[in-house]
PAKESE-729407 format. One line per 10 residues: number of its first residue (from 1); their letters; for each residue x, y, z of N, C-alpha, C. Coordinates in steps of 0.2 Angstrom, whole numbers, plus 5000, padded with zeros to 4 digits. Each point is the difference from the previous one (the first is absolute). Layout:
BEGIN
NUM) a) X,Y,Z,X,Y,Z,X,Y,Z | ...
This chain:
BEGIN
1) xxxxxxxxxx) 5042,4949,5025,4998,5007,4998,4992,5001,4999 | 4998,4997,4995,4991,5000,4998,4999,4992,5001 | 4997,4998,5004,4994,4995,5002,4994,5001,4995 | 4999,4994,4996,4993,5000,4995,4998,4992,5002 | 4994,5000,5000,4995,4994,5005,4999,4998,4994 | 4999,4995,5000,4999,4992,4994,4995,5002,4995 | 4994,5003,5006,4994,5002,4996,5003,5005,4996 | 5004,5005,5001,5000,5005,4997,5005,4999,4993 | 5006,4996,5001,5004,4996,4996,4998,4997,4994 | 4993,4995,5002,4995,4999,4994,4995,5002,4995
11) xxxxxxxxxx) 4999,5006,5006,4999,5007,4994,5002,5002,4994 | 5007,5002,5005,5004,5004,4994,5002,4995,4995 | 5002,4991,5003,5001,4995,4991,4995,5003,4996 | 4993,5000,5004,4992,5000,4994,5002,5007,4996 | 5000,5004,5003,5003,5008,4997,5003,5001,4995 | 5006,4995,5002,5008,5001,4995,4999,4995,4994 | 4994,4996,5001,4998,4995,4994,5000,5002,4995 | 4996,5007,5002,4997,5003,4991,5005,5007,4997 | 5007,5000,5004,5004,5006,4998,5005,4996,4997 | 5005,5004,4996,5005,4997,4995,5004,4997,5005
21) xxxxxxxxxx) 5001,4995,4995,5006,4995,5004,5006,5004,5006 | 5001,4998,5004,5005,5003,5003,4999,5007,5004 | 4994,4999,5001,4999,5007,5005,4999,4996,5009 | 5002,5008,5002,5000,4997,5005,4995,5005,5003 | 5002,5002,5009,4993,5004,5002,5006,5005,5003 | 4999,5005,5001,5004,5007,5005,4998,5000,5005 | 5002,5002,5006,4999,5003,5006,5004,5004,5001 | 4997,5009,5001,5003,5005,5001,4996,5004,5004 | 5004,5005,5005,4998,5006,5004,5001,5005,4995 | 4992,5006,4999,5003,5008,4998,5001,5003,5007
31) xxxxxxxxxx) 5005,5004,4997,5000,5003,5008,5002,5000,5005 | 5004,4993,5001,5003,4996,5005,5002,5005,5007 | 4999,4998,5006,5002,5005,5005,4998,5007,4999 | 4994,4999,4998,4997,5008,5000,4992,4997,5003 | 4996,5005,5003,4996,4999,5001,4993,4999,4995 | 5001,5001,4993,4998,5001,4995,4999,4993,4996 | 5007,4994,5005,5003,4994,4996,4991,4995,4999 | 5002,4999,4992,4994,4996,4998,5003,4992,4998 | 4999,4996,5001,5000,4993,4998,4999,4998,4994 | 5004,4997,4995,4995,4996,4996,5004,4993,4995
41) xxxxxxxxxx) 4994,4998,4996,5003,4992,4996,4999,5001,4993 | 5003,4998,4996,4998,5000,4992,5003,4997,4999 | 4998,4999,4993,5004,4995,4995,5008,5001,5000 | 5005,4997,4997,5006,5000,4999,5004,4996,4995 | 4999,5003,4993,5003,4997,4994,5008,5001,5001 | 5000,4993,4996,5008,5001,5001,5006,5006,4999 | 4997,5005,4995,5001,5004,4996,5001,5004,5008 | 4996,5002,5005,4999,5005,5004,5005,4997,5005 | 5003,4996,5000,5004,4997,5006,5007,5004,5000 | 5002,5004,5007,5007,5003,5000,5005,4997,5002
51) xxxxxxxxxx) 5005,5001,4996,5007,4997,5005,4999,5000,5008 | 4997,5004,5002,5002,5002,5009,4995,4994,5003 | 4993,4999,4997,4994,5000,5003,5002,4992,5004 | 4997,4999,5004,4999,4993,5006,4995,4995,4996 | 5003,4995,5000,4996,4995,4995,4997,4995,5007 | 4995,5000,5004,4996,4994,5000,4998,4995,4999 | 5000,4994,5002,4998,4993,4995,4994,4998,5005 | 4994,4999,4998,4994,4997,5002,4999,4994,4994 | 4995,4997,5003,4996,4996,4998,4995,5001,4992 | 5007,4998,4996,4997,4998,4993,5000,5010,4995
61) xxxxxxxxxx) 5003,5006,5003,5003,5007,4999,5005,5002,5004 | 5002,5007,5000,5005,5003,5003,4997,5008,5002 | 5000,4999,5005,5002,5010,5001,5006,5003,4999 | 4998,5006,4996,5007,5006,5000,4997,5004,5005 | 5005,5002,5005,5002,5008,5003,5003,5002,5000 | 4999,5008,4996,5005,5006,4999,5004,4999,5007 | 5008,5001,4999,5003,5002,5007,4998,5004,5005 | 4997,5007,4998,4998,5005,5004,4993,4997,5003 | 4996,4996,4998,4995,5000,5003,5002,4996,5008 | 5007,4993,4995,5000,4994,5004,5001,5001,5009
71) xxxxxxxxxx) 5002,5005,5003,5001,5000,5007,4991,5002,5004 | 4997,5002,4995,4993,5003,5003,4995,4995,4997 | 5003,4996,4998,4996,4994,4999,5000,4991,5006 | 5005,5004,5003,5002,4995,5006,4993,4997,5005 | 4998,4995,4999,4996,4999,5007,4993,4998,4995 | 5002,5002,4992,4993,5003,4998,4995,4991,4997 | 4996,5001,5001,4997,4993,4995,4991,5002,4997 | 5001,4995,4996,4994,5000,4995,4996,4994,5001 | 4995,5000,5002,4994,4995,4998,4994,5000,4995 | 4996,4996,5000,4993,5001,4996,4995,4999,5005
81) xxxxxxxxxx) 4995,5004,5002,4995,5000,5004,4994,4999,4998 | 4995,4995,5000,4994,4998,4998,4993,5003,5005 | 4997,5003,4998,4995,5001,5004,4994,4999,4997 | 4993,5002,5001,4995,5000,4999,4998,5002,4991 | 5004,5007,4999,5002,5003,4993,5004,4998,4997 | 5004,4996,5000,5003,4995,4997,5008,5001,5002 | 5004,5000,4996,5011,5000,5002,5000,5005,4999 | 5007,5000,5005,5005,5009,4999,5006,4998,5002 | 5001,5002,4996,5009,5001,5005,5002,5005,5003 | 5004,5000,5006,5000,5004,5003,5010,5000,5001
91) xxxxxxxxxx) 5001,5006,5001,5007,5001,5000,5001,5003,5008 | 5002,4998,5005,5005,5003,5006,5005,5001,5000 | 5003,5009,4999,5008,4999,4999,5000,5005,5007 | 5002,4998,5008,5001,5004,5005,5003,5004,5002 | 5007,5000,4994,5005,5006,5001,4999,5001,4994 | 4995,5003,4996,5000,5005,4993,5002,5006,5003 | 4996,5002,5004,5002,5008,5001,5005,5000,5005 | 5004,4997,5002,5006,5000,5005,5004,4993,5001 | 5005,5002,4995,5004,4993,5001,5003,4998,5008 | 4998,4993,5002,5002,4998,5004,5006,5000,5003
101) xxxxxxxxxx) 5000,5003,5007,5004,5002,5002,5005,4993,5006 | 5005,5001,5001,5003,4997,5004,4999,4997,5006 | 5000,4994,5003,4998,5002,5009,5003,5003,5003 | 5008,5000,4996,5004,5004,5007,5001,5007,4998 | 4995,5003,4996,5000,5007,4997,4998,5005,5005 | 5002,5005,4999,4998,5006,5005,4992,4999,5005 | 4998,5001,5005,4993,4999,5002,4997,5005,4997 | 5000,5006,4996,4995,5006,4997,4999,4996,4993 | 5006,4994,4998,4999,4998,4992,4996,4995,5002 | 4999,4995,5005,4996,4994,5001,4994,5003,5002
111) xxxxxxxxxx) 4999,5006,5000,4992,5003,5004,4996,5001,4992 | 5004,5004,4997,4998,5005,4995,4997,4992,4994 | 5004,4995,5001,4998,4995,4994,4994,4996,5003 | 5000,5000,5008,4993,4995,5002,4995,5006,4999 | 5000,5006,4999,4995,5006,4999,4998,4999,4992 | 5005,4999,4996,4998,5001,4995,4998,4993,4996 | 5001,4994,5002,4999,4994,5000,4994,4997,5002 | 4999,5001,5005,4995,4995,5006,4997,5006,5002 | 4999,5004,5001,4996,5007,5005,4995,5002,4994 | 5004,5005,4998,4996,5004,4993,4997,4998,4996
121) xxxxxxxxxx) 5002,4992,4997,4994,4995,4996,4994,4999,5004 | 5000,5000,5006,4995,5000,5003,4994,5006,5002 | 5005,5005,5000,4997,5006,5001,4996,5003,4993 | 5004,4997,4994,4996,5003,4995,4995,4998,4997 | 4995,4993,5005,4994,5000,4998,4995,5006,5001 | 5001,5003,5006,4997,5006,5001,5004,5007,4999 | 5003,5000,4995,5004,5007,4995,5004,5002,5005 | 5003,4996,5006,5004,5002,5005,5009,5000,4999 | 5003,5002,5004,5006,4998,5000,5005,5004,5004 | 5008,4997,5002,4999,5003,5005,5010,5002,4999
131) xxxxxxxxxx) 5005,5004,5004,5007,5001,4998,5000,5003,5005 | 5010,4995,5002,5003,5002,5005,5003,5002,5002 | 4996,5007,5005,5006,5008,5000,5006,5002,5003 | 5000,4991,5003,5006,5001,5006,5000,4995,5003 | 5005,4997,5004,5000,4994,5004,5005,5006,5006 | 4996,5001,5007,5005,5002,5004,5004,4996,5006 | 5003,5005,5002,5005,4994,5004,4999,4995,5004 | 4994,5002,5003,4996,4994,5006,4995,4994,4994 | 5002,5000,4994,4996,4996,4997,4994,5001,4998 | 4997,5003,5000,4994,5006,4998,5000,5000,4993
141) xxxxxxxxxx) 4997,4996,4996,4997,5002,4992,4996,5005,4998 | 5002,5006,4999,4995,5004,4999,4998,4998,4993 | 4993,5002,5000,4997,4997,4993,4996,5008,4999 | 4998,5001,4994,4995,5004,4993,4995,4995,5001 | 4995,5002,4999,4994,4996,4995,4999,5008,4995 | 4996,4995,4994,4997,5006,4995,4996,4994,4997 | 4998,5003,4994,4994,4998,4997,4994,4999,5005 | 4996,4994,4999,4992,4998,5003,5003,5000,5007 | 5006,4998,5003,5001,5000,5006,5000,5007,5003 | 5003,5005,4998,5000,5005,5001,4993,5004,5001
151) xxxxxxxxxx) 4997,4999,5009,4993,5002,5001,4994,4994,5001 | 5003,4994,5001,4997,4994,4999,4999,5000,5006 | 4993,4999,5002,4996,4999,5009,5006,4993,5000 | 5002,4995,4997,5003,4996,5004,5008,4997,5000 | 5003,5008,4998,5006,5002,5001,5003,4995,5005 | 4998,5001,5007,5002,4999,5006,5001,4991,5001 | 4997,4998,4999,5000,4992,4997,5003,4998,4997 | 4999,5004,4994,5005,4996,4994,5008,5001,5003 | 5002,5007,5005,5007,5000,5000,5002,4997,5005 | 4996,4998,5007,5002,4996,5005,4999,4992,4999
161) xxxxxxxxxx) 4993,5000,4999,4999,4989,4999,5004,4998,4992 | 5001,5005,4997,5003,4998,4991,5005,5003,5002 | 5003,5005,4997,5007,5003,4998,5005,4997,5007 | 4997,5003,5004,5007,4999,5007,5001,4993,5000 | 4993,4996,5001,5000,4992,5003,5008,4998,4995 | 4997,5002,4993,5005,4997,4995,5005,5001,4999 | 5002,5005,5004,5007,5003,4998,5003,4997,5006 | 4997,5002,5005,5003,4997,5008,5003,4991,4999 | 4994,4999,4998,5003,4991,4997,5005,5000,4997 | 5001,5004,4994,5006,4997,4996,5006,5004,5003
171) xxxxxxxxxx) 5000,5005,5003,5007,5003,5003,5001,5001,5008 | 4996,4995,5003,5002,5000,5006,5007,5002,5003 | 4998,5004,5006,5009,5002,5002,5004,5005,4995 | 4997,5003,4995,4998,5006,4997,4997,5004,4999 | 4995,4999,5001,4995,5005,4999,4995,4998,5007 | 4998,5007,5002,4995,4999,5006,4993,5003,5000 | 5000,5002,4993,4991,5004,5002,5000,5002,4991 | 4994,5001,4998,5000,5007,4995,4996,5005,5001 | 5001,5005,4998,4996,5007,5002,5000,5003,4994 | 4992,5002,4999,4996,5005,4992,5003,5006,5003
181) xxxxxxxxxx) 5003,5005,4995,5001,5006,5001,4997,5005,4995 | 4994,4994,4996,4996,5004,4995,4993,5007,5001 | 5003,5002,4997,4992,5008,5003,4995,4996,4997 | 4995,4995,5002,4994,4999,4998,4995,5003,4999 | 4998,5002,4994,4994,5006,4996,4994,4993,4999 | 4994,4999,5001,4995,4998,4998,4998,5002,4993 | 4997,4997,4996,4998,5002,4992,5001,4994,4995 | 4996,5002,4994,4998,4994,4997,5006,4998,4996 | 5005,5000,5003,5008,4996,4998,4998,4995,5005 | 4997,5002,5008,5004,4993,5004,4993,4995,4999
191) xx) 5006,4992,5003,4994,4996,4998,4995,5000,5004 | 4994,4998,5000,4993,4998,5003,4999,4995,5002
């Protein structure tokens, strides 16, 4: 379910040194399956621990995760990252906002999670993002863009050598093109 790297695992001993006896750390989604879903870790006193919750066993503590978070935590892991400004930890959970879906689930469910997954993380470095209006019968993903993309001079790029390449790859014999059916407005929404 959650992958946690050695370095990160050693962390949390150093962490959990200076808290009461017998704490552990939480990993939960707010918001889980919503576009809104946020990530996070804290401390976990015994005292907070639920009958439902998923106990973890790492090295030298334990993670609790609430039930409701555990299916949107699937895939997810934690590291410590060292750079020039010193450590962080860093959490990826890549079905927070949409629990992973099935491979042999409907082709509009396996689109709609690589969009909300893999596409729109990407998109939302530049306030962009994008939804699926329709898949038609010849294989045609029609796609939205809004935010920064919406009016962006480099729309046209992003949805051919990005979005299509990527989609075409993962659903070959599926899908055969995508096409924007977005009214493109220039203005200080799109990105630059």
């Amino acid at each position: 379910m959650i992958s946690i790297s050695e370095s990160a695992q050693a962390h949390f001993v150093k962490l959990l040194a200076d808290q009461p006896q017998g704490t552990n750390i939480r990993v939960f989604v707010i918001s889980p399956g919503t576009a809104q879903a946020e990530c996070g870790v804290s401390y976990c006193p015994p005292d907070a621990i639920e009958s439902d919750d998923i106990e973890l066993e790492f090295n030298g503590f334990k993670a609790m995760v609430d039930e409701k978070s555990a299916p949107f935590l699937e895939d997810a892991s934690i590291d410590l990252v060292t750079d020039q400004l010193g450590s962080q930890l860093t959490l990826k959970a890549p079905n927070a906002k949409m629990r992973k879906v099935a491979d042999d689930a409907p082709l509009r469910d396996r689109v709609e999670y690589l969009i909300q997954s893999e596409i729109n993380p990407q998109l939302a470095s530049h306030g962009g993002h994008i939804m699926l209006v329709e898949i038609t019968d010849d294989g045609i993903a029609v796609l939205q863009f809004g935010g920064g993309c919406n009016g962006c001079s480099m729309v046209d790029v992003t949805l051919k050598d990005g979005i299509e390449t990527q989609m075409l790859e993962r659903f070959p014999g599926e899908l055969t093109g995508v096409q924007d059916v977005t009214e493109h407005q220039h203005g200080s929404h799109s990105y630059q």
